[in-house]
C-alpha positions as a printed NumPy array, in Angstrom:
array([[-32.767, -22.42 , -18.6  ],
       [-34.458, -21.722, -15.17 ],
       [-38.445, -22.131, -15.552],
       [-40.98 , -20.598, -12.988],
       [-43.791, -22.061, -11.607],
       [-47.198, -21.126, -12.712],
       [-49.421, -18.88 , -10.263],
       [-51.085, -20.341,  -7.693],
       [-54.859, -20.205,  -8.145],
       [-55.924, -17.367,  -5.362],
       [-58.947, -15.322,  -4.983],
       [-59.036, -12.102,  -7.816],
       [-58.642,  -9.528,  -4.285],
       [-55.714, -11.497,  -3.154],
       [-54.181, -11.16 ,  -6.774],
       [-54.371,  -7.914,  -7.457],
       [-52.29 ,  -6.728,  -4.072],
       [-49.581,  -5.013,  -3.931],
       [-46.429,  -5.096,  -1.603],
       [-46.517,  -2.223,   0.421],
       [-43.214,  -0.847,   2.245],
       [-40.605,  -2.365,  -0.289],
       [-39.131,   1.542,  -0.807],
       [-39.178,   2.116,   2.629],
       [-37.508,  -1.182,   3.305],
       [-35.024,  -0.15 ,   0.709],
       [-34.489,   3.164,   2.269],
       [-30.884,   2.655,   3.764],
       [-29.55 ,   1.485,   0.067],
       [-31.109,   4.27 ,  -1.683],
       [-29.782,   6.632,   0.563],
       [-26.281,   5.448,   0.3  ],
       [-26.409,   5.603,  -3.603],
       [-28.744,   8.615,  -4.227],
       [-26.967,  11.179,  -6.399],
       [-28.713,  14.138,  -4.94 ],
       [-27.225,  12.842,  -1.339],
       [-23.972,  12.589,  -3.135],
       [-22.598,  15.535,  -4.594],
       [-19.239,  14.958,  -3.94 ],
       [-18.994,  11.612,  -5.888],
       [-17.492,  11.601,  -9.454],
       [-19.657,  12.85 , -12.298],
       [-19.686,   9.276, -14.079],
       [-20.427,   7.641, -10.907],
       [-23.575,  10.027, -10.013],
       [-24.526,   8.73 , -13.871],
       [-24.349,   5.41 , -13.26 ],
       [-26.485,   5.607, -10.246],
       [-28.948,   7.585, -11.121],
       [-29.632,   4.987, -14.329],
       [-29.134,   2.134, -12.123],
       [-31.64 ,   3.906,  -9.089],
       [-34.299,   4.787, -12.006],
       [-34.422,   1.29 , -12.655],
       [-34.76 ,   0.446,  -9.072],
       [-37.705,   2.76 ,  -8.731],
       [-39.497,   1.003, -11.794],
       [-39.297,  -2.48 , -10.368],
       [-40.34 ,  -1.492,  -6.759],
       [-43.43 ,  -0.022,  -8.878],
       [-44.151,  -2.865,  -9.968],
       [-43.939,  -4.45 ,  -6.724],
       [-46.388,  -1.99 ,  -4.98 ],
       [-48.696,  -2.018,  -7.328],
       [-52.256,  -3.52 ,  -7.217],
       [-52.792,  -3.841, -10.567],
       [-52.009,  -7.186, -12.413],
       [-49.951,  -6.614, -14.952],
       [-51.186,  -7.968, -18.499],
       [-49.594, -11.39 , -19.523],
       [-48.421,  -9.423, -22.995],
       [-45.884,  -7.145, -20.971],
       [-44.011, -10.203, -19.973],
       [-41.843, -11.094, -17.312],
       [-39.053,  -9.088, -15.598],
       [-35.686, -11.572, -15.886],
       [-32.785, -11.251, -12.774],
       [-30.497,  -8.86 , -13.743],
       [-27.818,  -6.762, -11.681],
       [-27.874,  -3.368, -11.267],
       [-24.265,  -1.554, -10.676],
       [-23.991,   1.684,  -8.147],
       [-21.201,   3.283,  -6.38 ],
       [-21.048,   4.141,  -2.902],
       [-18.215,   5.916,  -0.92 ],
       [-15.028,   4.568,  -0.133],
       [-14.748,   3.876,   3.417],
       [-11.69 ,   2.21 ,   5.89 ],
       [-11.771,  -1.01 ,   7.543],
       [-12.114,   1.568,  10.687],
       [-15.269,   3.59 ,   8.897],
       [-13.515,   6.735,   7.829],
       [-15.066,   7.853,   4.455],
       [-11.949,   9.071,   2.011],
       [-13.518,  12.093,   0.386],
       [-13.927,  11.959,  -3.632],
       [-13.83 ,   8.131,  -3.754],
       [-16.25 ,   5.824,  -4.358],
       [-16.111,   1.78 ,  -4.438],
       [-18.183,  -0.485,  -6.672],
       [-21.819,  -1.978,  -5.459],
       [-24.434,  -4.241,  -7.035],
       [-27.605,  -5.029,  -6.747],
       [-29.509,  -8.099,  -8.082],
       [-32.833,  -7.76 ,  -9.257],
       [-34.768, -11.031,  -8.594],
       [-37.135, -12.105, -11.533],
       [-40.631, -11.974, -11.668],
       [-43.137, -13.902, -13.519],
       [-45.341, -12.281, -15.986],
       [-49.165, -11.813, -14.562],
       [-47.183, -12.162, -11.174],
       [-49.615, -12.676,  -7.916],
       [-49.548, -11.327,  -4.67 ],
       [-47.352, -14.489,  -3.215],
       [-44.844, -13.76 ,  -6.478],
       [-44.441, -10.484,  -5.618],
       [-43.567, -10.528,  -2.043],
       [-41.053, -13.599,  -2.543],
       [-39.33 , -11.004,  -5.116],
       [-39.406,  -8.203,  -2.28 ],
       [-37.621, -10.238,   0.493],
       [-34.914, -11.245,  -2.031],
       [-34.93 ,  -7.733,  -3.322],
       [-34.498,  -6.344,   0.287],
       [-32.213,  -9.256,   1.53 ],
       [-29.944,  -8.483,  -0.995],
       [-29.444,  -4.541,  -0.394],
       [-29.114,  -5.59 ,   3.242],
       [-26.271,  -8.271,   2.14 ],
       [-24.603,  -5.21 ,  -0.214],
       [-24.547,  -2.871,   2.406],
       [-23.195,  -5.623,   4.898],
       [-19.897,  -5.981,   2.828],
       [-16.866,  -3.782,   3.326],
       [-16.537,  -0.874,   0.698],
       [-12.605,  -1.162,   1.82 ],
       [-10.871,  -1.528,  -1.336],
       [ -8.899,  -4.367,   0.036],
       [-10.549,  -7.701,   0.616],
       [-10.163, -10.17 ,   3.651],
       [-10.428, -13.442,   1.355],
       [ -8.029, -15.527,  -0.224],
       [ -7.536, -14.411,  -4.174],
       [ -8.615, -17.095,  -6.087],
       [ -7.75 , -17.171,  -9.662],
       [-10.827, -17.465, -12.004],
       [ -9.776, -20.185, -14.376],
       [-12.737, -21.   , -16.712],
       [-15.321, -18.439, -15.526],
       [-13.605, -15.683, -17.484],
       [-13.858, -15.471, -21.513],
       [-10.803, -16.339, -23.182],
       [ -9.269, -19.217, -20.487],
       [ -8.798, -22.2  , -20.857],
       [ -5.44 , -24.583, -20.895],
       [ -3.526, -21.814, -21.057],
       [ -4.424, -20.322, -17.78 ],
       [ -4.697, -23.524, -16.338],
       [ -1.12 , -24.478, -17.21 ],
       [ -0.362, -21.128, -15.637],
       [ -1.971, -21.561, -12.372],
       [ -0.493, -24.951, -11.92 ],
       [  3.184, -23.472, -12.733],
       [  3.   , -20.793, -10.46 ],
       [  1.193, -23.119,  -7.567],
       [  4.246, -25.433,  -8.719],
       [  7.107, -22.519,  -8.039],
       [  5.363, -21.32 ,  -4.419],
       [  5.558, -25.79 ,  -3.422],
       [  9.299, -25.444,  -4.297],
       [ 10.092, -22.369,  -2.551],
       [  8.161, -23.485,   0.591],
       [  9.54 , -27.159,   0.699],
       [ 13.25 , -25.165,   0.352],
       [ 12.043, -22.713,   3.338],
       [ 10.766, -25.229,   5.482],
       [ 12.575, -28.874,   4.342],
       [ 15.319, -30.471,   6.05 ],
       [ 19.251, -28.909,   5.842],
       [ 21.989, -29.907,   4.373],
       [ 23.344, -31.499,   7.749],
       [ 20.077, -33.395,   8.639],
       [ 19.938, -34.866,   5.329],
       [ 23.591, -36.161,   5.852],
       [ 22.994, -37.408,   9.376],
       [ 19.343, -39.12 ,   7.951],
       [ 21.906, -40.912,   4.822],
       [ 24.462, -41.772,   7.739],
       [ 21.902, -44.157,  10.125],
       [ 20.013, -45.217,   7.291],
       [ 23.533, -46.901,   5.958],
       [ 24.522, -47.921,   8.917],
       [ 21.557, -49.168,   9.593],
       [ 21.607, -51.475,   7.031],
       [ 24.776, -52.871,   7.61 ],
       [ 24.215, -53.715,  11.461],
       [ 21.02 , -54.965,  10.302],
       [ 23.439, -57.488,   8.244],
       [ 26.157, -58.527,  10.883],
       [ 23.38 , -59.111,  13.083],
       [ 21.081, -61.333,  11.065],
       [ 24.163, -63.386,   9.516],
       [ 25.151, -64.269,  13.242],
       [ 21.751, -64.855,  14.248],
       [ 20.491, -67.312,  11.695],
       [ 23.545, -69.816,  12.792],
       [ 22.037, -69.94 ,  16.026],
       [ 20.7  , -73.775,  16.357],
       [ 18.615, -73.266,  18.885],
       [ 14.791, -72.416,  17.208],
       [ 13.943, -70.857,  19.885],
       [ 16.492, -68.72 ,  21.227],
       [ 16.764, -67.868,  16.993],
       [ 13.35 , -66.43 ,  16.71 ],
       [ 13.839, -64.618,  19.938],
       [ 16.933, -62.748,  18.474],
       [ 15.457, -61.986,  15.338],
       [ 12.309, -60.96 ,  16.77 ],
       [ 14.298, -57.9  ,  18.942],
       [ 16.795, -57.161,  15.759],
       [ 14.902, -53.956,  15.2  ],
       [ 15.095, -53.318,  18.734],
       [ 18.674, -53.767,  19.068],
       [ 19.227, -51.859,  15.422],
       [ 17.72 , -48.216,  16.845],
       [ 19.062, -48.834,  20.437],
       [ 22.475, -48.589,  18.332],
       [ 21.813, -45.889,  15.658],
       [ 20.871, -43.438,  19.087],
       [ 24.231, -44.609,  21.053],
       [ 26.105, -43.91 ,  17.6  ],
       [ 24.346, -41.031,  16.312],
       [ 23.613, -38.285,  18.937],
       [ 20.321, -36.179,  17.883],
       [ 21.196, -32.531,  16.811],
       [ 19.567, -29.926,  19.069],
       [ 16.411, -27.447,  17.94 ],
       [ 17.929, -24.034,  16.885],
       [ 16.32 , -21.752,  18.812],
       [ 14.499, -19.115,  16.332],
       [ 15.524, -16.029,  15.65 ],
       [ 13.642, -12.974,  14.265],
       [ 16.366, -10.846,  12.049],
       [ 14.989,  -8.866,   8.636],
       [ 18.645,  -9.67 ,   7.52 ],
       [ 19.682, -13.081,   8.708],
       [ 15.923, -14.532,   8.325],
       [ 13.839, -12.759,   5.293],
       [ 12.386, -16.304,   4.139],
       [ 10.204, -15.371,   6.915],
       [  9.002, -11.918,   5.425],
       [  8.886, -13.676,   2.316],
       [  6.61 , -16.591,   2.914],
       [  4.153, -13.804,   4.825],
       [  3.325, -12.191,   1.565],
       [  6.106,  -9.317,   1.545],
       [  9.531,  -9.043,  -0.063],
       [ 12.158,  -8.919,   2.397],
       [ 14.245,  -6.154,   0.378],
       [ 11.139,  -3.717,   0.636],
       [ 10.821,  -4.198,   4.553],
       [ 13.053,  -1.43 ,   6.434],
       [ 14.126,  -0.934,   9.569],
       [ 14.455,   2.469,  11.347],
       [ 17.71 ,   2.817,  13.048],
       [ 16.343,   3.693,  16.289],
       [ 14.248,   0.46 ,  16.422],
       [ 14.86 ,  -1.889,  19.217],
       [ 16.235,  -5.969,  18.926],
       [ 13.037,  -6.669,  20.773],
       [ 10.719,  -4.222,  18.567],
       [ 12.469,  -5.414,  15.319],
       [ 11.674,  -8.927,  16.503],
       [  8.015,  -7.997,  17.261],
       [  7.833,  -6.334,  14.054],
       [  8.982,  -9.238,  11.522],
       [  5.895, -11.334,  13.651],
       [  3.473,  -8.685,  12.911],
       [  4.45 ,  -8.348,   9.038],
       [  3.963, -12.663,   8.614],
       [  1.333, -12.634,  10.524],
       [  2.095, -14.975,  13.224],
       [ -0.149, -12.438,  16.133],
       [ -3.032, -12.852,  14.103],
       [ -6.059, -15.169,  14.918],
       [ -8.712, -15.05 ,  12.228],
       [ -8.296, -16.08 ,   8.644],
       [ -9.807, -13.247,   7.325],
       [ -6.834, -10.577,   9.353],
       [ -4.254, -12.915,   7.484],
       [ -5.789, -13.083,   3.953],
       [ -6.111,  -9.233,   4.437],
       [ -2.65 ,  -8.848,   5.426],
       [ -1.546, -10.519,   2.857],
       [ -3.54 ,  -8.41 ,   0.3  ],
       [ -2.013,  -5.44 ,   1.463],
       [  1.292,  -6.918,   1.107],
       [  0.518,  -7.591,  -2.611],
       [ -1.235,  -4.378,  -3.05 ],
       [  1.758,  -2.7  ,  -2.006],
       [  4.109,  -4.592,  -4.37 ],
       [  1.701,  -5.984,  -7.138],
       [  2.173,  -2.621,  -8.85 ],
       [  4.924,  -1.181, -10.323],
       [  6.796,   0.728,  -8.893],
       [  6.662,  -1.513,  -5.272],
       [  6.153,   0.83 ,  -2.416],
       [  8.834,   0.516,   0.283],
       [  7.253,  -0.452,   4.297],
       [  9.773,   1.57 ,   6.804],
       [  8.773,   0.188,  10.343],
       [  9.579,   2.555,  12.846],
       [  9.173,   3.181,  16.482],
       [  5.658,   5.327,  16.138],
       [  3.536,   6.661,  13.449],
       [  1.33 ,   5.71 ,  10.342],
       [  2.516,   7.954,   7.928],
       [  2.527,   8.161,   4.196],
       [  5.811,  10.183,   2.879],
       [  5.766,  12.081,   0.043],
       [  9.294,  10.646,  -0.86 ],
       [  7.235,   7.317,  -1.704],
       [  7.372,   4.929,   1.181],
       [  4.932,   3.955,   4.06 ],
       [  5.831,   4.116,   7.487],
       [  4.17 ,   1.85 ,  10.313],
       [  4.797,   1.641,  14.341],
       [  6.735,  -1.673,  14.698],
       [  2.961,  -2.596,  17.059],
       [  1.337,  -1.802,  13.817],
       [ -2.804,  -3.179,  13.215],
       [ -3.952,  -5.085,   9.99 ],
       [ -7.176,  -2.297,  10.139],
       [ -4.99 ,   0.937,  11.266],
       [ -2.339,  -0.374,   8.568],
       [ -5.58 ,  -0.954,   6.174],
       [ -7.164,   2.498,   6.49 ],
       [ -3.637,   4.303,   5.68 ],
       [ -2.864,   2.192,   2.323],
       [ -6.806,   2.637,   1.23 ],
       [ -6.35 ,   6.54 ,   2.07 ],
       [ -2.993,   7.319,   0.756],
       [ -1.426,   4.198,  -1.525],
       [ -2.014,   5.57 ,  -4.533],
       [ -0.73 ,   8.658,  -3.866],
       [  2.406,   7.605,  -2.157],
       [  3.078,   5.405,  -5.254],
       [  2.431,   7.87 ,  -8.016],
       [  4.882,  10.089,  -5.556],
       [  7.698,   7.384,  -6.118],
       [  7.449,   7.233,  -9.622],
       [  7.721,  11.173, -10.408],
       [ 10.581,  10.941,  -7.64 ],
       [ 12.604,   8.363,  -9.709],
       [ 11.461,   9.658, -13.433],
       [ 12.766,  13.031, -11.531],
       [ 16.3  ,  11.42 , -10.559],
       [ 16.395,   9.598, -14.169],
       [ 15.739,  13.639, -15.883],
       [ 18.471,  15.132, -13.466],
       [ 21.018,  12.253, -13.805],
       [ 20.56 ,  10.573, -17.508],
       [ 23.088,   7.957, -17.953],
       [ 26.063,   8.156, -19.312],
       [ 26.435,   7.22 , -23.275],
       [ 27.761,   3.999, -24.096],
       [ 31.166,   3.891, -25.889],
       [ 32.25 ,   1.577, -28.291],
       [ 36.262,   0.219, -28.205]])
């Protein structure tokens, strides 16, 4: 229970202000959700904001006002308000007839508030429509997706146990991706035994040695003498130098966030653009966190949906074909790729569906017969 502090004793003048300039302050937000500025947005939408704004306009009243309100009305509690706002790209371009999700949290207010009440409410008021207007409408966020686990009604052990499975499964795949092969493991087995048994040969002749001197000596440098052998008897095995193939290497596609059997190649694509291409889909020319976590929401907002859209890479073009499948230069951007997948995914995926329920109509298959 969160408990407010009585007002402050202050002179009956000082009381009885008002905040001026909170709706002008608030100008930018309203103007970005006002459903007369708006036509274009979706009837339910305009609703919602118009409810949501009317609200608004009643607490800024309040604010503005110079008379005290009487103890009996009560205080306002923090609530948030929910608006829509138009859908716009990582690169700014608004997509016409969407809208994305925006709220707005009402700070509370005493009951009799003062002048000093009042104006703490209008900064947080103000500070968060700046903040909401601040973060991307993209559709796609730049943060890692974090599971809600006991935030949400209805989880518990259950979701728990199915976090820690599927956190489980991605530790096995990586630590088969990335761990030691077959022949390092043998070679690693091989010195260890032999090793051991040097280790032996040496120590038994060692300890006959009468001389205490010259005997602590010897045993002192048996480790010494033990690896000097192990590297004349075992060579090391030389680095593999890396290579970037969608075929021979799609653990690599895979750990970036993207299936390797929905990553094509155009035919006319280059070894070196191919190559250039598999380090731009992981990830690997990216600097900031927030590129990669967005590149890998794309990646699972391409495929987290049935049907998966296919990614063609070819030598130019963003395109989204109507034959369900996006197509990307093989120097493709996180923000460019962004702006066509917030524009046109939906589309291209409902596009692939109607194409294969199509294909299932003309070709049924065949009736099963019984011997």
């Amino acid at each position: 229970m969160a408990f407010h502090a009585l007002p402050v004793a202050l002179p009956s003048a000082v009381q009885r202000r008002g905040v001026s300039g909170v709706r002008r302050l608030l100008g930018s937000f309203i103007r970005a959700v006002h459903p007369d500025l708006s036509p274009e947005f979706p009837l339910e939408a305009r609703r919602i904001n118009q409810r949501s704004l009317a609200e608004l306009n009643a607490f800024v009243d309040l604010l503005e006002s110079d008379e005290v309100r009487k103890f009996e009305d009560g205080p306002e509690s923090a609530r948030e308000l929910p608006f829509f706002r138009a859908l716009q790209t990582r690169l700014g371009r608004v997509v016409p007839n969407r809208v994305s999700p925006l709220h707005l949290l009402l700070p509370s207010l005493p009951a009799s508030a003062n002048h000093l009440e009042k104006e703490f409410a209008a900064a947080h008021l103000i500070r968060g429509a700046e903040v909401a207007l601040e973060t991307s409408p993209s559709s796609f966020s730049q943060r890692p997706d974090v599971p809600r686990l006991f935030t949400k009604p209805g989880t518990g052990r259950k979701a728990f146990d199915k976090l820690w499975w599927q956190q489980t499964q991605e530790e096995l795949v990586k630590d088969a991706i990335h761990g030691p092969d077959d022949e390092e493991v043998r070679l690693h087995v091989a010195k260890r035994v032999f090793a051991c048994k040097y280790a032996s040969q040496l120590m038994r002749q060692y300890v006959r040695i009468k001389n205490t001197a010259k005997r602590k000596r010897r045993l002192a440098g048996l480790d010494e003498i033990v690896q000097a052998k192990i590297a004349q008897k075992f060579p090391s095995i030389p680095e593999k130098e890396e290579v970037f193939d969608e075929k021979r290497d799609p653990v690599r596609v895979l750990e970036g966030g993207f299936h390797p059997d929905l990553v094509f190649m155009a035919p006319d694509l280059s070894d070196q653009h191919r190559r250039e291409a598999i380090r731009r889909i992981c990830g690997m020319n990216l600097e900031k966190d927030s590129d990669f976590w967005l590149l890998e929401n794309l990646w699972k907002a391409m495929r987290g949906t049935a049907p998966a859209v296919p990614l063609v890479v070819a030598e130019r073009d963003y395109k989204a074909h109507e034959s369900g499948f996006i197509q990307i230069p093989w120097d493709f951007t996180v923000l460019s790729l962004c702006d066509l997948l917030e524009e046109h995914l939906d589309t291209t995926r409902e596009h692939l569906r109607r194409r294969r329920e199509g294909s299932s109509r003309t070709n049924p298959p065949a009736p099963a017969r019984i011997e």
